[in-house]
C-alpha positions as CSV (number, residue, x, y, z in Angstrom):
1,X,-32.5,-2.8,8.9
2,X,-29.0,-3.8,7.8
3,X,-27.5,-7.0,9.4
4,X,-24.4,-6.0,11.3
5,X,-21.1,-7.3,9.8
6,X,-19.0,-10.2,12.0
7,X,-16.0,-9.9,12.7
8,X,-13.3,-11.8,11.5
9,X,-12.5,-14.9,13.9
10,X,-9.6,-16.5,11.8
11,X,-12.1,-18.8,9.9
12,X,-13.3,-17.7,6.4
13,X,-17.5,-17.3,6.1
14,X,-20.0,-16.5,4.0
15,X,-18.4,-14.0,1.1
16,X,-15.3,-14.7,2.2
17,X,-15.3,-17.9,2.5
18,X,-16.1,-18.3,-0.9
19,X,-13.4,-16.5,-2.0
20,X,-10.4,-18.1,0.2
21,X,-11.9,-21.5,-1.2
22,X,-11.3,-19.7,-4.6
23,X,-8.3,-17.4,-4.0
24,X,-6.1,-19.8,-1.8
25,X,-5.0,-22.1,-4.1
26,X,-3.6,-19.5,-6.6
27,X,-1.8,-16.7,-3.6
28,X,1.8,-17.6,-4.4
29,X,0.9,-17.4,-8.3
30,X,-1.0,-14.1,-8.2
31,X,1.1,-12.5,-5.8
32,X,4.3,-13.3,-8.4
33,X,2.4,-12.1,-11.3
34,X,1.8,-9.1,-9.5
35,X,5.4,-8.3,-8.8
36,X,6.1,-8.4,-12.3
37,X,3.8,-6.0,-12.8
38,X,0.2,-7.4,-14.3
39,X,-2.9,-5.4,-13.0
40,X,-5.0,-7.5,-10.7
41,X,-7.3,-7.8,-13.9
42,X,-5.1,-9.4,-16.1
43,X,-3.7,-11.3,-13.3
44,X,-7.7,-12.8,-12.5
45,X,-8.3,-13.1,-16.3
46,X,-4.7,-15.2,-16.7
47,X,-5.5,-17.5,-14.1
48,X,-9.2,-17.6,-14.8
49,X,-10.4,-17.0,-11.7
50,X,-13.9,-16.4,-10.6
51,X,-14.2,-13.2,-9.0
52,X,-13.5,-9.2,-9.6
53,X,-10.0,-7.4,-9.6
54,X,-11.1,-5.7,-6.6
55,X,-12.3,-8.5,-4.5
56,X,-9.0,-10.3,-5.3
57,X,-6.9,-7.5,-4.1
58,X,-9.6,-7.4,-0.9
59,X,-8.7,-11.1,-0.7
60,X,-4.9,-10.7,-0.7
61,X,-4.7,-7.8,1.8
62,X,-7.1,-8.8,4.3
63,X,-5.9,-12.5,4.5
64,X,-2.3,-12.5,3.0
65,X,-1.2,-8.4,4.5
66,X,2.1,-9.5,5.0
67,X,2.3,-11.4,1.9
68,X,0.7,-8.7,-0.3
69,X,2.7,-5.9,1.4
70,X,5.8,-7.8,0.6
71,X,5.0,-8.2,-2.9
72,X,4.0,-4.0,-3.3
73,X,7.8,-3.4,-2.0
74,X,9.2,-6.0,-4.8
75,X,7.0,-4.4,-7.4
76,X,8.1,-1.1,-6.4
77,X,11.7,-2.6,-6.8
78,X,11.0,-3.6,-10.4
79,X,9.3,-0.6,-11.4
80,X,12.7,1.4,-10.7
81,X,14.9,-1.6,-12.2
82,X,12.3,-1.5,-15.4
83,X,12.9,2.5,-15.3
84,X,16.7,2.4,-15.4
85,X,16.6,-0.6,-18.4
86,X,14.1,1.9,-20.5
87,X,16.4,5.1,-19.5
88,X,19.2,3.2,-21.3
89,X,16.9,2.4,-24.2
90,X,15.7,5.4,-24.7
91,X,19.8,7.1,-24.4
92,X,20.8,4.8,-27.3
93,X,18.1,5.7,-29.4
94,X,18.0,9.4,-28.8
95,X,14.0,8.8,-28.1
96,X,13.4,10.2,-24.3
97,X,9.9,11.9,-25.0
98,X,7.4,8.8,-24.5
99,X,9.8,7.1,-22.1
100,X,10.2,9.8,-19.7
101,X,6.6,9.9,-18.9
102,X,6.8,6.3,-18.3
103,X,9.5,6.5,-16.4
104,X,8.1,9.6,-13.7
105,X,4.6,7.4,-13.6
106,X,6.6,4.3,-12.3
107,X,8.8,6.6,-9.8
108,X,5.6,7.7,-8.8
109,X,3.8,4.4,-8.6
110,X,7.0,2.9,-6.8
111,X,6.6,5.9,-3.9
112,X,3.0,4.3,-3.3
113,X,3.9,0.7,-3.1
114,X,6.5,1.3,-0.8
115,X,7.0,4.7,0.5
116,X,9.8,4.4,2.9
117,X,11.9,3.3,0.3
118,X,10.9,5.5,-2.6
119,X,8.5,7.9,-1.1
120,X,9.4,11.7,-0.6
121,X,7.8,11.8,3.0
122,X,10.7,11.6,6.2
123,X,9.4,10.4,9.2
124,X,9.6,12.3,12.3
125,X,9.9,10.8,15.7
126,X,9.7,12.8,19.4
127,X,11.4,12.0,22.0
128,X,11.8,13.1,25.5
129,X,14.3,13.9,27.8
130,X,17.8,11.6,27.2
131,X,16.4,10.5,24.5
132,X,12.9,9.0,26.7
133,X,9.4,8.4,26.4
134,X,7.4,12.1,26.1
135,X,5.7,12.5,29.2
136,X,2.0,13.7,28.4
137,X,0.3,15.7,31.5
138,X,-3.7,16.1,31.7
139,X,-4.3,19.6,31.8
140,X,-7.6,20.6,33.7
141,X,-11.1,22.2,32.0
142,X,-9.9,25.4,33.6
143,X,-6.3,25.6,32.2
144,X,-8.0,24.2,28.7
145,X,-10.4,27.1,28.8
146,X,-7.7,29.6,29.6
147,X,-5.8,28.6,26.3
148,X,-8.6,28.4,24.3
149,X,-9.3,31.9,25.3
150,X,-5.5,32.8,24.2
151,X,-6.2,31.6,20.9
152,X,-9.0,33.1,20.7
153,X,-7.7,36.4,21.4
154,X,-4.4,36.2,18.8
């Protein structure tokens, strides 16, 4: 039988308190190096840290979300910076075949790090009447049934 995880109370334990113990001390320097781009690998193995890549990055976004969200959206932001600098390289040396790729992976690495900004998704939002709240009605089992049966019958 498999113990039943706790929740988090805002006090670090077992695994994870381990880890903050660990991690804590290094957040601001991790969180930098990963804005100027190092994998969470080489960012673990530069500050020779104990502990995996992933349970690093677990680290950072469970305990530092704000923090760690903040520093996707400035990475995104250098990725496109470090893409304009190597499309003007690659102008004044006539060479655009082994930049261009590198250039479309960080566009599309920047739209996952901070898709509102770089992302090719649009939000939609609904509104009511005036510009309101949408009213949502319950509908009964009968009038449920009846457009089930609508479907049904297209």
């Amino acid at each position: 039988m498999s113990e039943t995880p706790k929740k988090f109370t805002g006090k670090p334990h077992g695994k994870w308190g381990k880890l903050d113990a660990a991690l804590r001390p290094h957040v601001d320097a991790m969180l930098a190096l990963y804005i100027e781009g190092m994998s969470m690998r080489q960012i673990v193995e530069q500050l020779q840290l104990n502990v995996t890549a992933a349970s690093a990055r677990n680290y950072l976004s469970i305990h530092h979300p704000e923090d760690y969200d903040r520093a996707m959206i400035e990475r995104a932001h250098e990725m496109v910076e470090r893409n304009a600098e190597d499309a003007a390289i690659a102008s004044a040396n006539g060479d655009s075949s082994g930049l261009k790729t590198a250039i479309e992976t960080r566009f599309k690495l920047a739209a996952l790090y901070a898709p509102d900004t770089y992302g090719d998704r649009k939000r939609v939002e609904l509104t009511g009447k005036d510009g309101g709240s949408i009213k949502l009605e319950a509908l009964s089992d009968d009038a449920l049934l009846k457009i089930a049966a609508q479907g049904a019958a297209e």
